[in-house]
PAGU-403354 format. One record per residue (C-alpha): residue number from 0; residue in one letter; x, y, z. Coordinates in steps of 0.5 Angstrom, whole numbers, always signed. Layout:
BEGIN
 resi resn    px    py    pz
  NUM    A     X     Y     Z
...
END
This chain:
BEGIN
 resi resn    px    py    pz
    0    X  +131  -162   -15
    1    X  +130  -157   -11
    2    X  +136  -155    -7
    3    X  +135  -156    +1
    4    X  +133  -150    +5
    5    X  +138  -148   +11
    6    X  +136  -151   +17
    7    X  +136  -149   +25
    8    X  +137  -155   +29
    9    X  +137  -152   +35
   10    X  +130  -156   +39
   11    X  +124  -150   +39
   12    X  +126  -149   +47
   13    X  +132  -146   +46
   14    X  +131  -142   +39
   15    X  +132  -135   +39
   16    X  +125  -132   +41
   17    X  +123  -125   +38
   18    X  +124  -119   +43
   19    X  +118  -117   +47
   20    X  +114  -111   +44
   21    X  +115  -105   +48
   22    X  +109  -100   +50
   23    X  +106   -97   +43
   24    X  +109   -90   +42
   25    X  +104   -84   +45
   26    X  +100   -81   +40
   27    X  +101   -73   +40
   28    X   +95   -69   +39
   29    X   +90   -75   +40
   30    X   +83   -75   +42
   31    X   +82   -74   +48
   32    X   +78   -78   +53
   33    X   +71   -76   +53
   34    X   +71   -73   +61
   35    X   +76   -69   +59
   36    X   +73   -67   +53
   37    X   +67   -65   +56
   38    X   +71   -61   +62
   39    X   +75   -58   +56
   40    X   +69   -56   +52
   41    X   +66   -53   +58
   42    X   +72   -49   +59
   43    X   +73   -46   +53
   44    X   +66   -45   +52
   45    X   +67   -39   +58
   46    X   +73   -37   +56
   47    X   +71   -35   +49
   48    X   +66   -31   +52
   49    X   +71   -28   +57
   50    X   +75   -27   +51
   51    X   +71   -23   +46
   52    X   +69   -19   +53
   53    X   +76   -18   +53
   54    X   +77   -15   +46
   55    X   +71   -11   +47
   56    X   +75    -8   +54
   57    X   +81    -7   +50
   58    X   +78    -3   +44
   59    X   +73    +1   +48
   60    X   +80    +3   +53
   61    X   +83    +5   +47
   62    X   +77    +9   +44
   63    X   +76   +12   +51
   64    X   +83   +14   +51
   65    X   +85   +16   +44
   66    X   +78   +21   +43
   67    X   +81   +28   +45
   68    X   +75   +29   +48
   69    X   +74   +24   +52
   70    X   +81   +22   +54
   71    X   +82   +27   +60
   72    X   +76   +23   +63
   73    X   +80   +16   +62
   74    X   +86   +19   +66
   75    X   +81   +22   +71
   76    X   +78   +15   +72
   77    X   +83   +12   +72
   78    X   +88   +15   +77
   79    X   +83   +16   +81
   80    X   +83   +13   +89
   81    X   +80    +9   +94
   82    X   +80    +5   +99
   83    X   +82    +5  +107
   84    X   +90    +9  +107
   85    X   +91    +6  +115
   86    X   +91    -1  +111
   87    X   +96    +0  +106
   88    X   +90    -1  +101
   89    X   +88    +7   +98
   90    X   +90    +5   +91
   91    X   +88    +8   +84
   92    X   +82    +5   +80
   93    X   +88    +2   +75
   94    X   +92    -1   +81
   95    X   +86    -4   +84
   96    X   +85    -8   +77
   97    X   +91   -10   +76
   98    X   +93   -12   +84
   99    X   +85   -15   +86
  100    X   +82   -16   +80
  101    X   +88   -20   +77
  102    X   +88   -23   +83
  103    X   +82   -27   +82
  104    X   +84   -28   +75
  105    X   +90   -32   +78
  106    X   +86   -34   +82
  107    X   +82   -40   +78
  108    X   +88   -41   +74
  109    X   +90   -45   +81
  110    X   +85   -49   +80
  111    X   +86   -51   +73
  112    X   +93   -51   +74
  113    X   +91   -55   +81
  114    X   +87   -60   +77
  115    X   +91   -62   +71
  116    X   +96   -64   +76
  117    X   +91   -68   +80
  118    X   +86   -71   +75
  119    X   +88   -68   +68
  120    X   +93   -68   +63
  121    X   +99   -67   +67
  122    X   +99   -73   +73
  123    X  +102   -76   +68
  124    X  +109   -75   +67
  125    X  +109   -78   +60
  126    X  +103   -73   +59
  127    X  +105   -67   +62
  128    X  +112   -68   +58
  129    X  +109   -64   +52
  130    X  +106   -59   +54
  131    X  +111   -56   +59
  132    X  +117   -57   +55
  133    X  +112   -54   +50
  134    X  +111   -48   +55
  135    X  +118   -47   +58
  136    X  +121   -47   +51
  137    X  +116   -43   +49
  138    X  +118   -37   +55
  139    X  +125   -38   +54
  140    X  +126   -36   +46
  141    X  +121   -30   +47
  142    X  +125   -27   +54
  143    X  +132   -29   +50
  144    X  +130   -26   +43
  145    X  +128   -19   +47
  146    X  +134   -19   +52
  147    X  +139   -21   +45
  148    X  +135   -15   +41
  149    X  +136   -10   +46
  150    X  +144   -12   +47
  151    X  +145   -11   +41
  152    X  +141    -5   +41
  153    X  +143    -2   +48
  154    X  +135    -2   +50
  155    X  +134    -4   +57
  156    X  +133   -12   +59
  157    X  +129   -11   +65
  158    X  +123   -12   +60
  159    X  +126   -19   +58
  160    X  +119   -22   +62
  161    X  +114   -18   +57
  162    X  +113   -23   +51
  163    X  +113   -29   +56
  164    X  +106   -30   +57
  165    X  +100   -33   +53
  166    X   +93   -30   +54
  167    X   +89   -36   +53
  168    X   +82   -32   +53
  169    X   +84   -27   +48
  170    X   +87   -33   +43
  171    X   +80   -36   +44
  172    X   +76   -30   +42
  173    X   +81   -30   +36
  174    X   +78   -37   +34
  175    X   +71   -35   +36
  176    X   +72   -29   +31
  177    X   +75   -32   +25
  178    X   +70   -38   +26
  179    X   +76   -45   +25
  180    X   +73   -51   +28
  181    X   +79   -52   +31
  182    X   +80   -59   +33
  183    X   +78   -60   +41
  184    X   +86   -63   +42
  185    X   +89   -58   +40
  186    X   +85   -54   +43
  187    X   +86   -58   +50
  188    X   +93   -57   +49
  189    X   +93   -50   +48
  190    X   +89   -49   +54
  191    X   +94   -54   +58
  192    X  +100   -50   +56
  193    X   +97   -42   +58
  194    X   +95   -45   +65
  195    X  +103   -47   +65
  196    X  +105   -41   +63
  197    X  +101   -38   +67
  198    X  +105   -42   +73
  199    X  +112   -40   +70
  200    X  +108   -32   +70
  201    X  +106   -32   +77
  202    X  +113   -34   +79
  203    X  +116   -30   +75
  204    X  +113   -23   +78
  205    X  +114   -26   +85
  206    X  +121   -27   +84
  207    X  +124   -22   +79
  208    X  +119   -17   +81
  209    X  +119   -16   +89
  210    X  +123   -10   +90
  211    X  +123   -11   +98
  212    X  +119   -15  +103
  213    X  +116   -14  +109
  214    X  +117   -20  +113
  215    X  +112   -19  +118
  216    X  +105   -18  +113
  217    X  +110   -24  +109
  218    X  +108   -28  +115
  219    X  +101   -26  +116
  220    X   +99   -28  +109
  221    X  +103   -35  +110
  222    X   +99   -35  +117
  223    X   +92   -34  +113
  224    X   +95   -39  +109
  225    X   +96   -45  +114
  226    X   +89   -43  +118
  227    X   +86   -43  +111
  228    X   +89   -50  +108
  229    X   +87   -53  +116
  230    X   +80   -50  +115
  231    X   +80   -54  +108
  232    X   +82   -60  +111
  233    X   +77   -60  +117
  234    X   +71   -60  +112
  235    X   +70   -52  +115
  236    X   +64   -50  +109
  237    X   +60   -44  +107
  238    X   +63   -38  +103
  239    X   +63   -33  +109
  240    X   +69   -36  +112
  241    X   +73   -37  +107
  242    X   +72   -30  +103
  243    X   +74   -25  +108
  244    X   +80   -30  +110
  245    X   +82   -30  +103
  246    X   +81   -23  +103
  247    X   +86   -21  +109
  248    X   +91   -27  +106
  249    X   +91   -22  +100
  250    X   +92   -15  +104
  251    X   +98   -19  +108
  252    X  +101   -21  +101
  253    X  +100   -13   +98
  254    X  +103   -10  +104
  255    X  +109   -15  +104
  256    X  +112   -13   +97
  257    X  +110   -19   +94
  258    X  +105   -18   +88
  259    X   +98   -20   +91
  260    X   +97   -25   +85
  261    X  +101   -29   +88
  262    X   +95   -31   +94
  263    X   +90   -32   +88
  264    X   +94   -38   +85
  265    X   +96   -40   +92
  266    X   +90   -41   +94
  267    X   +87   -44   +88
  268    X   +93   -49   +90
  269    X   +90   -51   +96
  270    X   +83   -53   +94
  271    X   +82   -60   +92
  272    X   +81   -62   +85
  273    X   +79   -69   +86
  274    X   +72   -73   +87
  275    X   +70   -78   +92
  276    X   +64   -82   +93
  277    X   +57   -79   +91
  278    X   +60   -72   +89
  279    X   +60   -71   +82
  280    X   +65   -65   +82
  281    X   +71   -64   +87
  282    X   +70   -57   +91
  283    X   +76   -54   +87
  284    X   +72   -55   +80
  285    X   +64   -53   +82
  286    X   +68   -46   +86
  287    X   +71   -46   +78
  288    X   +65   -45   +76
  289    X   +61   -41   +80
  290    X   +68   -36   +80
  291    X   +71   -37   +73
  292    X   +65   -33   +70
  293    X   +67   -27   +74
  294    X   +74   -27   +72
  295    X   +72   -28   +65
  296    X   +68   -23   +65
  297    X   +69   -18   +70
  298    X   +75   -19   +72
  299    X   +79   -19   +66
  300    X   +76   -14   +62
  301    X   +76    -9   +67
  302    X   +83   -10   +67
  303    X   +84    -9   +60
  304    X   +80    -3   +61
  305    X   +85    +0   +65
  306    X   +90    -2   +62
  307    X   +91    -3   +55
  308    X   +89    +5   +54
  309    X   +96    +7   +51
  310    X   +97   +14   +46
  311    X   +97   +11   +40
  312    X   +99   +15   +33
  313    X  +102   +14   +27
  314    X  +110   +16   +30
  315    X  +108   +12   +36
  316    X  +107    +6   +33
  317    X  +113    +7   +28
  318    X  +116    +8   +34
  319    X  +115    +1   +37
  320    X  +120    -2   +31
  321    X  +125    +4   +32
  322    X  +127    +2   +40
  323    X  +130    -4   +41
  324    X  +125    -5   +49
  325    X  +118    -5   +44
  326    X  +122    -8   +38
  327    X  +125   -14   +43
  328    X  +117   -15   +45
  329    X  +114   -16   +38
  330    X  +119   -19   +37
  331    X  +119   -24   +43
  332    X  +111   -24   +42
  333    X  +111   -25   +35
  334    X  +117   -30   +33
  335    X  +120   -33   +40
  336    X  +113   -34   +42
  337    X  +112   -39   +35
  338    X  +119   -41   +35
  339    X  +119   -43   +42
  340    X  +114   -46   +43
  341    X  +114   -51   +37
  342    X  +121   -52   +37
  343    X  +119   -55   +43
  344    X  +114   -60   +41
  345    X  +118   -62   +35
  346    X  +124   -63   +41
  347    X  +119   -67   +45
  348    X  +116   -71   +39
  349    X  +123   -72   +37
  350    X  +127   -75   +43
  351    X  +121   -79   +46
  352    X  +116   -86   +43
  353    X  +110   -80   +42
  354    X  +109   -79   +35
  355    X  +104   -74   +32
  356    X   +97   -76   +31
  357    X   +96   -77   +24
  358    X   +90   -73   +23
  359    X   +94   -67   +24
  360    X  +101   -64   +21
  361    X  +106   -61   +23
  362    X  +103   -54   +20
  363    X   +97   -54   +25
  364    X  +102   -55   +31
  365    X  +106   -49   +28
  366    X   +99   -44   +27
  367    X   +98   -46   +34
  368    X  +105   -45   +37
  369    X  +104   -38   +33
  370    X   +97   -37   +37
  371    X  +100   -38   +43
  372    X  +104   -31   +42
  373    X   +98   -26   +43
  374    X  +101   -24   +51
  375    X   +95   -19   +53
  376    X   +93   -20   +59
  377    X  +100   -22   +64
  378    X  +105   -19   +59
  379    X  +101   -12   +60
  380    X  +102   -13   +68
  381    X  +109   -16   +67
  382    X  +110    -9   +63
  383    X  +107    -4   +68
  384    X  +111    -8   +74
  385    X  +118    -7   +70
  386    X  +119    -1   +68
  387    X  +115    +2   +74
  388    X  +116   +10   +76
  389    X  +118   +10   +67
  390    X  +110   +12   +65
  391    X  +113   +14   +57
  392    X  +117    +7   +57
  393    X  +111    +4   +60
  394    X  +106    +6   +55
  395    X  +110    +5   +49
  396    X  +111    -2   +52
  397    X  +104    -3   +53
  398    X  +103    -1   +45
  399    X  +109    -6   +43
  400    X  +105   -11   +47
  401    X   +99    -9   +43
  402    X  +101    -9   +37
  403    X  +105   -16   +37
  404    X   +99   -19   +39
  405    X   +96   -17   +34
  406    X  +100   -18   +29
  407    X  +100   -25   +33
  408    X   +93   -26   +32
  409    X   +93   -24   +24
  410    X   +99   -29   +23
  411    X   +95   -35   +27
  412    X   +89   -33   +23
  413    X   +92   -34   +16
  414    X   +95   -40   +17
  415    X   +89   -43   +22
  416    X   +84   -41   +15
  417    X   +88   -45   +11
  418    X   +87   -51   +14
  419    X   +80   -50   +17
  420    X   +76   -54   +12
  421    X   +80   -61   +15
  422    X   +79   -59   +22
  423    X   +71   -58   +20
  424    X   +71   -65   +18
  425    X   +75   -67   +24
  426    X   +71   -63   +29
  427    X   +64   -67   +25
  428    X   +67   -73   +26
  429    X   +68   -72   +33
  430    X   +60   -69   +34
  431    X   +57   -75   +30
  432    X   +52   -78   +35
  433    X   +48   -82   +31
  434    X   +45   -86   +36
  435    X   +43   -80   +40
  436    X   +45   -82   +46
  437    X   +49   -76   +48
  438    X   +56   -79   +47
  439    X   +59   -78   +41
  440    X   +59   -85   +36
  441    X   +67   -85   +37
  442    X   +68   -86   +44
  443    X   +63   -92   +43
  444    X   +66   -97   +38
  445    X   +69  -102   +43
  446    X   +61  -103   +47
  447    X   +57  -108   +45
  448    X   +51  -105   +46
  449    X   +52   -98   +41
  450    X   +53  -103   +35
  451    X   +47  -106   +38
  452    X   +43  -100   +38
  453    X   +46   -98   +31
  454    X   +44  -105   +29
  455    X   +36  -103   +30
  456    X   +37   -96   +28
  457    X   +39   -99   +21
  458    X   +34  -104   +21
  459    X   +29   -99   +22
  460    X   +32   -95   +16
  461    X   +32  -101   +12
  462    X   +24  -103   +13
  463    X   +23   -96   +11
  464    X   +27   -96    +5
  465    X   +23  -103    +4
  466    X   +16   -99    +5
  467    X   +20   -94    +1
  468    X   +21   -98    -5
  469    X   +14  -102    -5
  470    X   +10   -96    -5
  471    X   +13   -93   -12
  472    X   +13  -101   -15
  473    X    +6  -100   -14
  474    X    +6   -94   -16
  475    X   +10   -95   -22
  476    X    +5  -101   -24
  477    X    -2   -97   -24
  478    X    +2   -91   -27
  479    X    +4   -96   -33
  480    X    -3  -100   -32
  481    X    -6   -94   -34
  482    X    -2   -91   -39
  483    X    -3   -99   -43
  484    X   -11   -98   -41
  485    X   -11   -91   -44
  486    X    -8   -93   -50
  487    X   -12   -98   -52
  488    X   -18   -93   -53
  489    X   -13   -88   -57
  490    X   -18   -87   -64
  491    X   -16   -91   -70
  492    X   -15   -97   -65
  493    X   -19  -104   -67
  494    X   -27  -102   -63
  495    X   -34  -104   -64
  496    X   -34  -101   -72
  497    X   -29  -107   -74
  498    X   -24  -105   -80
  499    X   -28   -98   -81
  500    X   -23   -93   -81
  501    X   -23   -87   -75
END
């Protein structure tokens, strides 16, 4: 006999009932809705080519001024000046890239940033949680790790912001060139970490790099910006009022001592990023696209053109890992970038409900974390603005800023090649589209009438296989028919002279 069960005599009522599930846990690195996928995909299809634009501009710098023979036509371009003197505005050609040109550059990084806090990934504090812990974390380690390493080797720490930014059109140009598939989520998070830091970058220079200000340009740059924000919120249209009061707003913010950037990305901010009724684009996002295109392929390149053409040699390059001010920036590009950066993923990951989607390790988190520390484009400027009036330091800092990245992209490459075969069945799972419809099959497995529409496909196919199937029975019948018949006309066989031998 079987011994009695323990019984609960507690009625039904007042049992004990098992704790109500909390939300699911937040997949990190998940598919992304497919709105979002689609704008990201067109982002990135244009910073690529801005990216590969901008490797181009930054090699042609250094062959033009590198070459003996051409070298004194790159200063002389370079320094050369133009632009009204009673305006405060007679600037050399190096100068009008890196204050007017940039300024477009943030310009559309406004948007972005604008838009993502609206309607993209970070409205929600959930969201956003990853990649601007990932981003601040990812500044901190490279402004600590270079501030540690010229402390200790009696550098000068002015330069602590040079390695703290990321160049998302070169880091794209680098995926375009070693041709990973990279899968659109760690694309997407990639993207939403440099409009971040770019944010973090523009308030770095506008607070650690304003020597003095004048107050009363100060205040006609705000006063441009109030008339602009009021114009935009009374539906003004039309581009011939909005450009030339930008372009005053821009003068003010010059003459001010605060870096021209600056208005770009506040102008940016002020655009609205969200749709109404009957638009399928918010303002903020069709200016993107008729601007992003500009700054990727004329503003930035143009930049790096001017920029980026620093002496190199074999002792000057040796020289970069003999001072602590070069060393701390590879360092910082190269190391704290990486470290920062994921160690704050990992962090995020760690205290939080989310946790890692399970088509990605933590591998592919470090390679991209290690993508991130190519710093082209603001590290260049951020080291021009901190060793101002030092032209030697400054050229030795922009080789440093060089040569991190590319130490940076090498490293990337690696590790990105050795999981690219994943990513490339990743990124065709993503693509399929076998009802031909225009969306992906994997945003459609919860409507009905995608299973619908595979339903007939298949049923289509299944005829056609029939058909198929009856054609070579058919086939394979008149064939054996014909191999019978021709063997009961062999010689030798039973015919018309009875037994008599063939």
């Amino acid at each position: 006999m079987c011994s009695a069960l323990p019984t609960d005599r507690r009625s039904p009522v007042n049992a004990p009932r098992p704790p109500a599930p909390g939300p699911a846990p937040r997949k990190v690195f998940g598919r992304l809705s497919l709105p979002e996928r689609n704008f990201v995909a067109e982002a990135l299809r244009t910073e690529t080519v801005g990216g590969v634009l901008l490797l181009v501009a930054a090699v042609a710098a250094l062959i033009w001024a590198n070459v003996p023979a051409l070298h004194g036509s790159y200063e002389s371009v370079s320094h050369f000046h133009l632009g009204p003197e009673a305006l405060g505005l007679h600037l050399s050609v190096e100068h009008w890239a890196a204050d007017g040109l940039l300024a477009v550059f943030f310009f559309v990084a406004g948007i972005e940033l604008k838009r993502e806090l609206v309607a993209g990934d970070l409205k929600d504090p959930r969201a956003a949680a990853l990649p601007v812990a990932a981003a601040l974390s990812g500044m901190a380690v490279p402004a600590l790790v270079y501030t540690l390493t010229n402390l200790t080797g009696g550098g000068d720490v002015s330069g602590w912001a040079v390695p703290t930014a990321t160049d998302i059109a070169f880091a794209l140009a680098v995926l375009a060139v070693i041709g990973t598939s990279l899968p659109s989520a760690l694309r997407a998070f990639l993207l939403t970490l440099a409009v971040v830091d770019d944010l973090f970058a523009i308030l770095i220079i506008a607070v650690f790099f304003t020597s003095s200000i004048d107050f009363a340009a100060l205040g006609g740059a705000a006063a441009g910006l109030v008339v602009f924000w009021l114009l935009l919120r009374s539906g003004v249209r039309g581009w011939y009022v909005y450009v030339p009061l930008a372009l005053i707003v821009w003068a003010l913010m010059y003459n001010s001592g605060v870096h021209a950037t600056v208005a770009g990305v506040a102008i940016g901010l002020m655009l609205r990023c969200t749709t109404r009724d009957g638009e399928e684009q918010s303002p903020g996002e069709r200016i993107e696209h008729v601007v992003r295109p500009f700054s990727s392929g004329v503003a930035v390149p143009l930049f790096a053109l001017f920029s980026a053409g620093v002496t190199l040699s074999g002792s000057a390059l040796a020289d970069v890992f003999g001072q602590p001010e070069t060393l701390g920036v590879v360092l910082g590009l190269v190391v704290g970038k990486t470290l920062g950066i994921f160690g704050g993923t990992w962090l995020t990951v760690r205290f939080t409900r989310a946790s890692l989607s399970e088509n990605l390790a933590w591998a592919d988190v470090f390679a991209v974390a290690s993508l991130a520390g190519i710093g082209f484009t603001v590290s260049l400027l951020i080291g021009e603005l901190a060793f101002e009036g030092d032209a030697a330091l400054t050229d030795e800092v922009k080789a440093a800023v060089l040569l991190g990245s590319l130490i940076a992209a090498s490293l990337a490459t690696v590790l990105l090649k050795l999981r690219n075969a994943r990513y490339r069945r990743m990124c065709e799972t993503e693509e399929r589209d076998d009802d031909l419809d225009g969306i992906p099959d994997i945003y459609e497995q919860d409507d009905p009438a995608y299973h619908l529409r595979m339903a007939e496909i298949h049923d289509r196919k299944a005829a056609e296989h029939r058909r198929t199937a009856e054609e070579i029975s058919r086939r394979l019948a008149q064939e054996d028919a014909a191999a019978r018949h021709g063997l009961a006309e062999v010689p030798g066989g039973a015919g018309e002279d009875g037994d008599r031998p063939a």
